[in-house]
Structure formats: structure tokens, C-alpha cells
N, C-alpha and C positions, 0 to 999 in steps of 0.2 A: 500159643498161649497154653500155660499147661493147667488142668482139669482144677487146679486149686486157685490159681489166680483168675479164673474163666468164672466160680463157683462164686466168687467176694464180688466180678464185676456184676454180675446177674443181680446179686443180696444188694449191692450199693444201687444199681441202676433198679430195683423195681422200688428199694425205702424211698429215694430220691422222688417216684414220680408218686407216691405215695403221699410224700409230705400236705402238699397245696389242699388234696382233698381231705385231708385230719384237719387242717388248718380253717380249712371255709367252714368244715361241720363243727366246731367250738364257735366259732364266730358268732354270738345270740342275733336273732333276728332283731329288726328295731320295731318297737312297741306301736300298734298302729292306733291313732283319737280319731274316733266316730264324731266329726264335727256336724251337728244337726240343725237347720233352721227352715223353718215356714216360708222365710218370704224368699224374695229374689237375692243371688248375687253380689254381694255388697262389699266391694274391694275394704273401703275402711276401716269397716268395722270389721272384717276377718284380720288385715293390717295389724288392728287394736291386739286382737287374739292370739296371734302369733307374734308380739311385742310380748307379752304377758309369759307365753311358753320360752321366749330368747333370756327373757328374765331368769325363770328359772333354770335356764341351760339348756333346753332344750331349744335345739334349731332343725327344723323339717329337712329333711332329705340325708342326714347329716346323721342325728339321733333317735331321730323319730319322724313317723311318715302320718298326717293328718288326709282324712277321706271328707272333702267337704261336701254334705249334702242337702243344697238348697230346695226346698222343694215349693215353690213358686205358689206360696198359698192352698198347697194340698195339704192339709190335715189329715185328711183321713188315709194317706198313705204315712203315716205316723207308725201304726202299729206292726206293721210288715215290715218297715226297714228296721225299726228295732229287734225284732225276731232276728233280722236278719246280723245285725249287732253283735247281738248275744251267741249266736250259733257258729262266728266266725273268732269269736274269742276275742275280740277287740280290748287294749286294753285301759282304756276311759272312753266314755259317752260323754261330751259335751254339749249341752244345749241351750248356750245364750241366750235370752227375750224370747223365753215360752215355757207359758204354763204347761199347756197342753201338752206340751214335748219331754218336759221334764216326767209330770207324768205320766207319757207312754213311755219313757223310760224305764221308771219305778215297776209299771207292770209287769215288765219285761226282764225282769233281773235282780235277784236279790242278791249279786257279786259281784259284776261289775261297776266300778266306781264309775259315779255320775256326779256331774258338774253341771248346776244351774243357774241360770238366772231369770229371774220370776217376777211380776209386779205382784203378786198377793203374798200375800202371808204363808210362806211355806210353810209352817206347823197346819194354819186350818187347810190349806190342799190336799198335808197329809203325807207331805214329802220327807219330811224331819221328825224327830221327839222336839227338840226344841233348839232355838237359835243359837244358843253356848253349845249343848252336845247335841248335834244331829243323829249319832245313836245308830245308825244304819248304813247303806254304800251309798250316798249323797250328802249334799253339800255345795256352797254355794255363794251367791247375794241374792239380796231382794233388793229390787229396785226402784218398791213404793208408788207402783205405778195407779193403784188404787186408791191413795192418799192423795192423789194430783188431779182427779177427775174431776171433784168439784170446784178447787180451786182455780181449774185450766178455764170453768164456764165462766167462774167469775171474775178473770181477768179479759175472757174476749167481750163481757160486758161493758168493761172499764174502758176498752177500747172502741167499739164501735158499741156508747148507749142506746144508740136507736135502735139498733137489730133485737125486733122481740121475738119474731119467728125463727126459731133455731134450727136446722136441718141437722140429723145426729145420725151421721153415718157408722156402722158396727158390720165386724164380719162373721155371719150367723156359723159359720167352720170353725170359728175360732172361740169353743164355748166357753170355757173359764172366765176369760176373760171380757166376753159380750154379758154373758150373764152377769157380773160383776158391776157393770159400767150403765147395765139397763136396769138393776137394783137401788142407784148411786145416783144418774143425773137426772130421774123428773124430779129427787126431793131438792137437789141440787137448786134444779131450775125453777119449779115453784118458791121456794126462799129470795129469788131475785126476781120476783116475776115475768119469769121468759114462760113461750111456749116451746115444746119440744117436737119433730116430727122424725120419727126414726124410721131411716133407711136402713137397708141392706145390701150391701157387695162381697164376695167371694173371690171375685175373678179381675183382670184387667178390663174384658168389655162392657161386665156389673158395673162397675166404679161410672165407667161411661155413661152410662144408664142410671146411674144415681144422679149427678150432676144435672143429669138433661129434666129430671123429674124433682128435684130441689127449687131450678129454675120456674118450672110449667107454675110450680105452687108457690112461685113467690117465696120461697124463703129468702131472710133478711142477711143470714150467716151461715157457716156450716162448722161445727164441731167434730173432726176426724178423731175414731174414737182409737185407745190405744189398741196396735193390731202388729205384731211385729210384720207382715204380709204389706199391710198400709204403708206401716216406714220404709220398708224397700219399696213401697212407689211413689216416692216422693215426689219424682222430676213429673208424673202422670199426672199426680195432684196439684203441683203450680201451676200446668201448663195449661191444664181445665179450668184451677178457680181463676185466671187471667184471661178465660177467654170468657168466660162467663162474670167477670168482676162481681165475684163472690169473695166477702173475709171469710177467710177462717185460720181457725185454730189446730195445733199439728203436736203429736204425742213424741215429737224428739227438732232438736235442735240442727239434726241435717235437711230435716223439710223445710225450713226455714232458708237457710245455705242454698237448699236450691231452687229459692225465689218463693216458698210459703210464709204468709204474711205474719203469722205467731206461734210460738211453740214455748210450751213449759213442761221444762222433763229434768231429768238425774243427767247424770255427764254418761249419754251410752256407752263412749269409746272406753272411758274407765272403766265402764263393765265387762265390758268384753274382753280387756285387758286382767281383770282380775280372774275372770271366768279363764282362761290364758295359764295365768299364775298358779291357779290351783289345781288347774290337770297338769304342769308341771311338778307341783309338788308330789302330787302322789304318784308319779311316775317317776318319782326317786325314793318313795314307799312311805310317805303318810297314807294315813289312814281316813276316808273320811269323815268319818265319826268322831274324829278329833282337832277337826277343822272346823271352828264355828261359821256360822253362816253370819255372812256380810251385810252389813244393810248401808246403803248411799248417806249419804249426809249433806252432798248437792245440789242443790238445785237452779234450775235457769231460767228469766224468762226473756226468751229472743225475741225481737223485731226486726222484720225485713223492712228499712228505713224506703228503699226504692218503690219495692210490692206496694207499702203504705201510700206514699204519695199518689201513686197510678190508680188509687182505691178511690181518691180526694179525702183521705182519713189525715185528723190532725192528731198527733196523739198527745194525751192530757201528760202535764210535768211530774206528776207523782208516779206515773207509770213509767213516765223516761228517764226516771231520774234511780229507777230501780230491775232497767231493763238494759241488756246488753243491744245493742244495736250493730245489727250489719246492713254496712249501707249500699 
């Protein structure tokens, strides 16, 4: 081979093996959602959330890699994963059905876009300027979860009259939101003259220990207060109020599904689906702040026709006749 054609194979054989790594280093990396929530694990409602992101085009593994991190009712590991968020450059914070969450968010970052969803009032949390322009790197729905407190005591009224003693379970971790709902149900319950005894649980074997001390004291009913930590133990909470045949009342319509006796809530899976939608959209580059915040417009109130019967609860026609029933 003579020195000139020896000289072109070298130049063609080292551009050649050159190409692939030019080619991977353009390639943009895919944008990674900090998916955040309190309670446990919860196939469907994540389902919901990534139906929301395929909406907007976004499919996990594909365009975009989601980091889901459940943390089993730990609040106060809130503020460290967020740091931790922010420090890796993620590029949305998602945090469906939490106050708390949304705002250890907000602490946490005044750039990275966040995506909420809240039962109070996002302007008074302090998470927004206002519901048309949130004005900031957030945005969201509200889910009006604080709208539904009093009304949830006075449908388990309507359904079990006789329960005056009310056991009100809250998860003292979960403050926004306990404080909210311990503001909200003695006027509540004074207006329909119940009494009120409030419990505390944090934990799986709290919950346990609530039940066991609802019973000792004779209560009549139990009102689970809303908790997103709560809603992820749903199958816990059937399984205790049927062994203990206690009513009660449950802050989402998959408690219900999984043998809890009533629930009055907003449709979750749409929230999670919307909360979905709009970390999609800004990862095709909306802005938050131009994204007004959502608020529900439905509402449910479920009966577990089965759980009822096994209670010996009849329920009255104006209640059934405005309740979705699973039987």
C-alpha cells in the first residue's frame, strides 16, 4: 500500500470510528419528573399519572424517565429529597395529593417547575399569586379537599343516625392538612349534634392502635380524616373497620373499592391524570405561570353496598338515590 493510500485509510478508519461517539454526545439526555408522594405505592393512581404524561407525548423510558418516590407516610423526609431534587437538576417536581409536599417544594426551588395537587386553597398555602396566573414555577389543581370535610360528616350522619360518638382519626405528620380538618370538624359536628373524639396515627401499626382504642371507647363511627398516607392504606382500613364492624367514612372513592363502607371525594384518578398532563406540558416548554390552576368540579359519594349490609346498615332512599353504589 503506498504512503498516500495507507494515509486516507488511517483519516477514513479513525472519522469512521469517531462517528457513533459525535453521534451519542448530541443525543439530549431525556428529562428526568421527581414524582413525590407521602403515602404508599399505589399502582393506579401512578397509572392515572402517566396516562396524563402519554397524553401529552410523553412516554417513560422512551422520552422521558420518571423517579417515583413513595415515602410511606414519612413527612419529614420531605425536605431532604427535595434538596435532593433540586441539586440534581430534575426537570419537574411532581406532587399529587399534598400539601405538605407541594410546599416542601416551593422551599426548595424557585426554578424548577412544580406541579401540584392540593386539597386547600393554593393562594392561602402561599403556593400561587392566584388561581388564573400562578405567577411563579408552580401550578396545578386543587382538589377541594377542605370543602368536603364537613359535608363527608354529614353524609355518614345521614347514613348511620345513630352514631353520635364519632372517632376522627388525623395524621398529626401531615400538618396542613390535620390542622385544616381539626379547625373545620368540631363546628362541623356541633351543627349536627355529634360528638367528636380525635385520634392520632402516623404509621401502619398507629392506625392499628387507633382502632383498638376507638373500640375500648365505644365509639359509634369512625371518620378517616383526609391523609394522602390514609388513602394509600385503604386495604388496612377495610380490613380493621370489618373486623371491628365499625362505619366509617373514607377521603377517596378507592377506599370504598376496597370494601370501605363510604367515601366523598373529587374523582383522584383525574387528578393525577391532570397533574400527568401538565408536567407534560411544560416539558414541551410551557411555563408555569401560565398555566392556571385547576380546580375539580366532581364530585362522588360512594357506598360499598356489601360492607353495608355486613354493618346491618339500611341506607335511607335520598341517600341511595344520590349515591353511586358498589356492590
Amino acid at each position: 500500500m503506498s504512503g498516500i493510500r495507507r494515509r486516507e485509510f488511517l483519516l477514513l478508519g479513525g472519522g469512521a470510528a469517531a462517528w457513533p461517539l459525535v453521534a451519542r454526545a448530541q443525543q439530549p439526555a431525556m428529562p428526568v419528573v421527581g414524582f413525590v408522594n407521602a403515602g404508599s405505592p399505589d399502582a393506579p393512581l401512578a397509572a392515572a399519572f402517566r396516562k396524563g404524561l402519554n397524553d401529552a407525548g410523553y412516554f417513560e423510558g422512551q422520552n422521558v424517565t420518571v423517579e417515583y418516590h413513595w415515602l410511606e407516610g414519612r413527612f419529614d423526609r420531605l425536605p431532604a429529597l427535595m434538596a435532593d431534587l433540586v441539586r440534581r437538576r430534575t426537570a419537574v417536581i411532581a406532587t399529587p395529593a399534598g400539601n405538605f409536599a407541594a410546599q416542601a417544594a416551593k422551599a426548595a426551588t424557585t426554578a424548577i417547575p412544580i406541579v401540584f395537587g392540593v386539597g386547600e386553597d393554593p393562594v392561602k398555602l402561599g403556593l400561587v399569586g392566584s388561581l388564573a396566573r400562578p405567577g411563579g414555577n408552580l401550578t396545578g389543581i386543587n382538589f377541594l379537599g377542605t370543602e368536603m370535610t364537613a359535608k363527608r360528616l354529614e353524609l355518614l350522619h345521614e347514613l348511620v343516625p345513630k352514631a353520635v360518638r364519632i372517632a376522627v382519626l388525623v395524621n398529626p405528620a401531615n400538618i396542613t392538612a390535620t390542622e385544616s380538618q381539626l379547625r373545620d370538624l368540631p363546628v362541623a359536628a356541633r351543627a349536627i349534634g355529634l360528638q367528636i373524639q380525635v385520634l392520632n396515627a402516623s404509621t401502619t401499626s398507629e392506625i392499628e392502635v387507633a382502632f383498638a382504642t376507638l373500640v375500648r371507647d365505644r365509639a359509634d363511627a369512625l371518620y378517616v380524616g383526609g391523609d394522602v398516607f390514609f388513602t394509600s392504606r385503604r386495604v388496612q382500613f377495610a380490613i380493621l373497620a370489618a373486623r371491628y364492624a365499625i362505619p366509617a367514612t373514607y377521603p377517596s372513592r378507592e377506599a370504598v373499592e376496597a370494601g370501605g363502607l363510604m367515601g366523598y371525594d373529587t374523582d383522584r384518578v383525574e387528578m393525577y391524570r391532570q397533574v400527568g398532563t401538565y408536567t407534560g406540558q411544560i416539558l414541551k416548554g410551557a411555563k408555569p405561570a401560565d398555566l392556571p390552576v385547576l380546580q375539580s368540579t366532581k364530585f362522588q359519594i360512594v357506598i360499598n353496598l356489601q360492607t353495608a349490609r355486613a354493618l346491618g346498615l339500611e341506607i335511607p332512599p335520598t341517600l341511595l338515590a344520590r349515591a353511586e353504589v358498589i356492590e
